[in-house]
SERO-4910 file (N, C-alpha, C, O; in steps of 0.05 Angstrom, whole numbers):
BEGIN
 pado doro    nc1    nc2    nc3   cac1   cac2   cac3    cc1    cc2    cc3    oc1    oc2    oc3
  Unk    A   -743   1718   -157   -727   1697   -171   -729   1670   -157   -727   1650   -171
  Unk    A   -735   1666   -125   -732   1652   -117   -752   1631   -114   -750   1606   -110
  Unk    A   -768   1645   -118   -803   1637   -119   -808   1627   -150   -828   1614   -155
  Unk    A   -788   1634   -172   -795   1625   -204   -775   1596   -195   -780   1575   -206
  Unk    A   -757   1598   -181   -742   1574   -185   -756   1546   -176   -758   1523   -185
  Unk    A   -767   1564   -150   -787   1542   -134   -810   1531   -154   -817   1508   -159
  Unk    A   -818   1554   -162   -843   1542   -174   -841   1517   -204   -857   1501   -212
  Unk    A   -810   1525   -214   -812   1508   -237   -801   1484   -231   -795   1469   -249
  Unk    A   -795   1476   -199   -787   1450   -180   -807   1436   -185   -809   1414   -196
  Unk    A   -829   1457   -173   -851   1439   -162   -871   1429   -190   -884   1408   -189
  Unk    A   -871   1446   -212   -885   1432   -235   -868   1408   -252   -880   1392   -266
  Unk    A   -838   1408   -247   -825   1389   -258   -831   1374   -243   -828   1353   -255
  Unk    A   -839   1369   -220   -849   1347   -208   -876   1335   -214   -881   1311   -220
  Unk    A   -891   1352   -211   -916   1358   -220   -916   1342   -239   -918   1318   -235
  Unk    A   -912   1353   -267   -920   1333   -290   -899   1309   -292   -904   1298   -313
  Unk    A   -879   1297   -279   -866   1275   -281   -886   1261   -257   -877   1238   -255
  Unk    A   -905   1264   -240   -914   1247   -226   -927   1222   -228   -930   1204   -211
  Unk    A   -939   1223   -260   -948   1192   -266   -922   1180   -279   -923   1156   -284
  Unk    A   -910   1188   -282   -893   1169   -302   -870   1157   -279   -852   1143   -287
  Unk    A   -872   1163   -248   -859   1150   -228   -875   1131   -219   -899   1131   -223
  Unk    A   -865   1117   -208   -869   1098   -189   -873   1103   -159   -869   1127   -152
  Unk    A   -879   1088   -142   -876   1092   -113   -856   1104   -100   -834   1102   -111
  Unk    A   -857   1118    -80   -831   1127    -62   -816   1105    -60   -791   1109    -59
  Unk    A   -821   1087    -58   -797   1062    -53   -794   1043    -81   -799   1048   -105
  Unk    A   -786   1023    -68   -770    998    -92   -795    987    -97   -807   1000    -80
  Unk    A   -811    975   -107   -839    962   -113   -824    929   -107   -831    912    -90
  Unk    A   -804    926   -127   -793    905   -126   -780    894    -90   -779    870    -83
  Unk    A   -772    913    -77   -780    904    -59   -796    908    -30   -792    903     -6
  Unk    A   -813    917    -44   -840    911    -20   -844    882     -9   -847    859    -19
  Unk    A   -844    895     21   -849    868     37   -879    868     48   -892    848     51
  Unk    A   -885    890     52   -914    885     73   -936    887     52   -932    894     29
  Unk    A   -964    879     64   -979    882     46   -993    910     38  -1009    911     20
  Unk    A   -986    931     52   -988    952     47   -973    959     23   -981    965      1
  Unk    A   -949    957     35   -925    964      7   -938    960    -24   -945    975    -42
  Unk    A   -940    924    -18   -956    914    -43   -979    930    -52   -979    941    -74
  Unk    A   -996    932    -35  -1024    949    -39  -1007    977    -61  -1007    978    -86
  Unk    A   -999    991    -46   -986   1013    -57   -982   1010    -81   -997   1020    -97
  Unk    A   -963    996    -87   -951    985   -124   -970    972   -134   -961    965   -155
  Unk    A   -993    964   -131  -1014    953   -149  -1035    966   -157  -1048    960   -176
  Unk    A  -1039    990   -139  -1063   1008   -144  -1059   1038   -145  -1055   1052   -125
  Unk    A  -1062   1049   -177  -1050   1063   -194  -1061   1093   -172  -1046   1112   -169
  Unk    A  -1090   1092   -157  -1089   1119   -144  -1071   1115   -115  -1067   1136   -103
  Unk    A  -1062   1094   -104  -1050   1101    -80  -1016   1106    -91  -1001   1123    -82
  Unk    A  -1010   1087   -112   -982   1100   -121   -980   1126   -132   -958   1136   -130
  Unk    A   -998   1139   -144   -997   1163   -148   -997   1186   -126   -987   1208   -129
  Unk    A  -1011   1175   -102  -1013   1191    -82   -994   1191    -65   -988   1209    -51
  Unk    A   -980   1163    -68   -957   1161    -52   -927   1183    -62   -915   1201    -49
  Unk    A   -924   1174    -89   -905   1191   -106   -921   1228    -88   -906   1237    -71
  Unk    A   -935   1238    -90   -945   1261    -87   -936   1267    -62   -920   1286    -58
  Unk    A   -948   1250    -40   -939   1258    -19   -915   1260     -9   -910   1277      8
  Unk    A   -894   1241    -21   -866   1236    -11   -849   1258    -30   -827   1266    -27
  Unk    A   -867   1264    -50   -850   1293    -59   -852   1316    -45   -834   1332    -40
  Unk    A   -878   1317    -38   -890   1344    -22   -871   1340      9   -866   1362     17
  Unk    A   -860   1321     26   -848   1307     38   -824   1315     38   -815   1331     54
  Unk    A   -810   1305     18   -768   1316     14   -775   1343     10   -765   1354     30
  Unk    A   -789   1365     -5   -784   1392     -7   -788   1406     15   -778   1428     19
  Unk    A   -809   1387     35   -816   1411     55   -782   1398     70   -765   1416     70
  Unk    A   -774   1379     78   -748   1374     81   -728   1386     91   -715   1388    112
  Unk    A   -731   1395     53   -701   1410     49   -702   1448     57   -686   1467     59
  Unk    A   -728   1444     61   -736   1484     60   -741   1485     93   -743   1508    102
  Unk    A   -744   1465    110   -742   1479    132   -721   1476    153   -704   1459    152
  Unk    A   -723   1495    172   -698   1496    183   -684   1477    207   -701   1471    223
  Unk    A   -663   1469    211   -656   1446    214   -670   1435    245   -674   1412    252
  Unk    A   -675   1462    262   -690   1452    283   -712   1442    282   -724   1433    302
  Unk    A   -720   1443    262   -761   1435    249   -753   1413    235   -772   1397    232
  Unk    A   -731   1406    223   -732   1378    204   -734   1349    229   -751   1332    224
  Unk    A   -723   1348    244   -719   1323    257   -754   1328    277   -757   1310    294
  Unk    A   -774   1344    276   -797   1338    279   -812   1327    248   -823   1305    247
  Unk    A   -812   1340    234   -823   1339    212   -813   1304    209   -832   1289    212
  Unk    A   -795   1294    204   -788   1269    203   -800   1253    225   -810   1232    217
  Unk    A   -801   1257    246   -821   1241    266   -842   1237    252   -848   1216    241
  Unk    A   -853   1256    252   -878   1258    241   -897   1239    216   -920   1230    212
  Unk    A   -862   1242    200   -875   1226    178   -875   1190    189   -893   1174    186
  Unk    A   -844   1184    203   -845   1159    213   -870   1153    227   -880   1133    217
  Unk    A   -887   1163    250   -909   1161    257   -926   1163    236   -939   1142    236
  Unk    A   -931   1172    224   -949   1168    194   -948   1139    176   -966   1129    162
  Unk    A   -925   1131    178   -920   1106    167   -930   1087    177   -943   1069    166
  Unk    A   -921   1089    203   -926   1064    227   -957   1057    229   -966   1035    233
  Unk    A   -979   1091    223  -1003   1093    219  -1015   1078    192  -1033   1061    193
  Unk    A  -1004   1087    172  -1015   1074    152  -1003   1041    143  -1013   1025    128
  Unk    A   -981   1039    158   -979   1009    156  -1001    985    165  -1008    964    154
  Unk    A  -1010   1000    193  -1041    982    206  -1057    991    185  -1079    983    191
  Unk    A  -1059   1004    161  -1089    990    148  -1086    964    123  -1100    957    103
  Unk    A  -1058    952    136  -1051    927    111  -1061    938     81  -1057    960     71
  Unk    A  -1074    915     71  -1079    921     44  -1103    940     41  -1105    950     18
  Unk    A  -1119    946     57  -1141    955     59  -1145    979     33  -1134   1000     42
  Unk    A  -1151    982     18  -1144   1008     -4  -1165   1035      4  -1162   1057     -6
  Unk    A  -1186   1028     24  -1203   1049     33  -1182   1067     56  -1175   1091     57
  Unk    A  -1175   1044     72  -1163   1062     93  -1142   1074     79  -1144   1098     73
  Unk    A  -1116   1056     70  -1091   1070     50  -1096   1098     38  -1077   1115     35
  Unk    A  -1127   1103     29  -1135   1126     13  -1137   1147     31  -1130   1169     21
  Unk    A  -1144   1146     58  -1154   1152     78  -1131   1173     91  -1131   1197     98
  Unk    A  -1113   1153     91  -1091   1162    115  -1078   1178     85  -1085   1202     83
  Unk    A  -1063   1169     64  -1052   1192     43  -1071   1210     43  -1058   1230     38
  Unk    A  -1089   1216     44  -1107   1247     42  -1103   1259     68  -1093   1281     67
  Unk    A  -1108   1251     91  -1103   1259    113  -1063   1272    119  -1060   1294    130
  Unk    A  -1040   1257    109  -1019   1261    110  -1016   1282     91  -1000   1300     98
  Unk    A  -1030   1284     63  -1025   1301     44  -1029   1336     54  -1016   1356     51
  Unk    A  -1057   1327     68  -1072   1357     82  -1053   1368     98  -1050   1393     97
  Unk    A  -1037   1353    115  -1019   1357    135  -1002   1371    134   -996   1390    149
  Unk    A   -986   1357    102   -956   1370     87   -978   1386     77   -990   1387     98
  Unk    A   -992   1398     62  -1005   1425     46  -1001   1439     76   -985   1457     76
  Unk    A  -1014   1433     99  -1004   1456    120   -974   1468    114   -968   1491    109
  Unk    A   -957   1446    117   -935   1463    124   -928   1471    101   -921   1495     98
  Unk    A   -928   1458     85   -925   1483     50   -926   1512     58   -908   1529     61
  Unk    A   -970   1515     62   -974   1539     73   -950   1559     87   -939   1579     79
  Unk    A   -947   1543    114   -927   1560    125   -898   1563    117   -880   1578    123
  Unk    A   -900   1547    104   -869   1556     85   -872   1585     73   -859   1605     78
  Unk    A   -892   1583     57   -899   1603     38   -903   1626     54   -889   1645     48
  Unk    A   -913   1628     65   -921   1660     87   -894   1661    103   -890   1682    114
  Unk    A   -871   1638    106   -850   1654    113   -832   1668     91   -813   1683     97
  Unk    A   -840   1663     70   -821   1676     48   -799   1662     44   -795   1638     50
  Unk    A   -785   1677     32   -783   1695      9   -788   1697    -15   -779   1713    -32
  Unk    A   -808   1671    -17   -811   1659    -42   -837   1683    -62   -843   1677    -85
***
């Protein structure tokens, strides 16, 4: 049961993902990254993807693993903020962050009970 609930999370996300916007306000983006982000339809898509894949792993792990997992992502930010507007690197580091969170998905999943 727990694993059908999960799963119809993750496709309601799934197919609402183009019709969102960026993890953040577009309107107010300050850096040129941000901007980069909201102007170019595959990094906002990737962004929305990742920052979903992001809050679920979140909320599913246990509270001693969340305040790493959140480091993690803050250092990830700090990382992809140095490639400014650059849209090669931006592509770069979201594929690299995405592979990251699919790890811990993984080990979500092999802990169960899903």
């Amino acid at each position: 049961m727990s694993r059908m609930i999960f799963t119809i999370f993750i496709c309601m996300f799934g197919f609402n993902i183009h019709a969102q916007a960026a993890s953040f306000n577009c309107k107010s983006a300050k850096t040129s990254t941000e901007k980069q982000v909201c102007k170019t339809l595959s990094l906002n898509d990737a962004d929305v993807k990742m920052s979903t894949t992001y809050n679920i792993i979140r909320h599913l792990v246990p509270m001693g693993t969340r305040g790493a997992i959140q480091d993690e992502q803050a250092a990830w930010l700090k990382q992809r903020n140095l490639c400014g507007a650059k849209i090669t690197c931006l592509s770069q580091r979201y594929q690299e962050r995405q592979q990251k969170l699919d790890q811990h998905m993984q080990r979500i999943y092999a802990l169960g009970p899903f």
